[in-house]
C-alpha positions in Angstrom: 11.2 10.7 -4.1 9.4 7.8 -5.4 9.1 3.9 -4.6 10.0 2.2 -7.7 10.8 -1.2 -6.1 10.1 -3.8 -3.2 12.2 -5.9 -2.5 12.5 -9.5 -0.9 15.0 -8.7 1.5 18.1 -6.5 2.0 20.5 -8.2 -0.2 18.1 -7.5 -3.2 17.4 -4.1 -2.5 21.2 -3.3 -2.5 21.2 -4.8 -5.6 18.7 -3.0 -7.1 20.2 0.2 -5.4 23.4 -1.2 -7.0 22.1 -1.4 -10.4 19.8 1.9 -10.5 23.2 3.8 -9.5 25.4 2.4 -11.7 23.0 4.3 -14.6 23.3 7.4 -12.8 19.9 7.5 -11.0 20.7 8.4 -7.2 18.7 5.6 -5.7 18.3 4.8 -1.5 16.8 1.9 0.5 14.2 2.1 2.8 13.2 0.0 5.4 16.5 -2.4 5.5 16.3 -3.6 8.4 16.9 -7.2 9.5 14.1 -7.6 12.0 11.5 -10.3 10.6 9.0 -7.8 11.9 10.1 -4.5 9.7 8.5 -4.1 6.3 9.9 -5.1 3.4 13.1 -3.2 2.1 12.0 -0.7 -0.8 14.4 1.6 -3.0 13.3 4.9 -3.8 14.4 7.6 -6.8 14.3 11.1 -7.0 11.0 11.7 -8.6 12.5 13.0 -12.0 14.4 9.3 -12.4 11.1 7.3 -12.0 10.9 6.7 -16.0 14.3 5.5 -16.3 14.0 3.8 -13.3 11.1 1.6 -14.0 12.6 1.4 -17.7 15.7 -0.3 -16.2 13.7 -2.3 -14.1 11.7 -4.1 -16.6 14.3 -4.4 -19.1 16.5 -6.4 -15.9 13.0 -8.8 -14.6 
């Protein structure tokens, strides 16, 4: 597994996980925690996927 994306809070890491799914790429988030202390959320793909995935991600910024 690979970080492909940090995100600025929970709500946009599910939506990233949301998105990288719905195109088949089995995408989790890391680190979702509510606590202002945690780290950032991040969402990580299966090492194979990390082309697409940063493909997809460009192609939405």
């Amino acid at each position: 597994m690979k970080q492909v994306y940090i995100a600025s809070g929970p709500a946009d890491a599910e939506f990233i996980r949301a998105l990288l799914r719905a195109e088949g790429i089995g995408a989790v988030v890391q680190g979702d925690s509510a606590l202002p202390s945690a780290p950032l959320p991040s969402v990580w793909v299966p090492d194979e996927d990390v082309p697409r995935a940063r493909e997809l991600l460009d192609d939405s910024a």
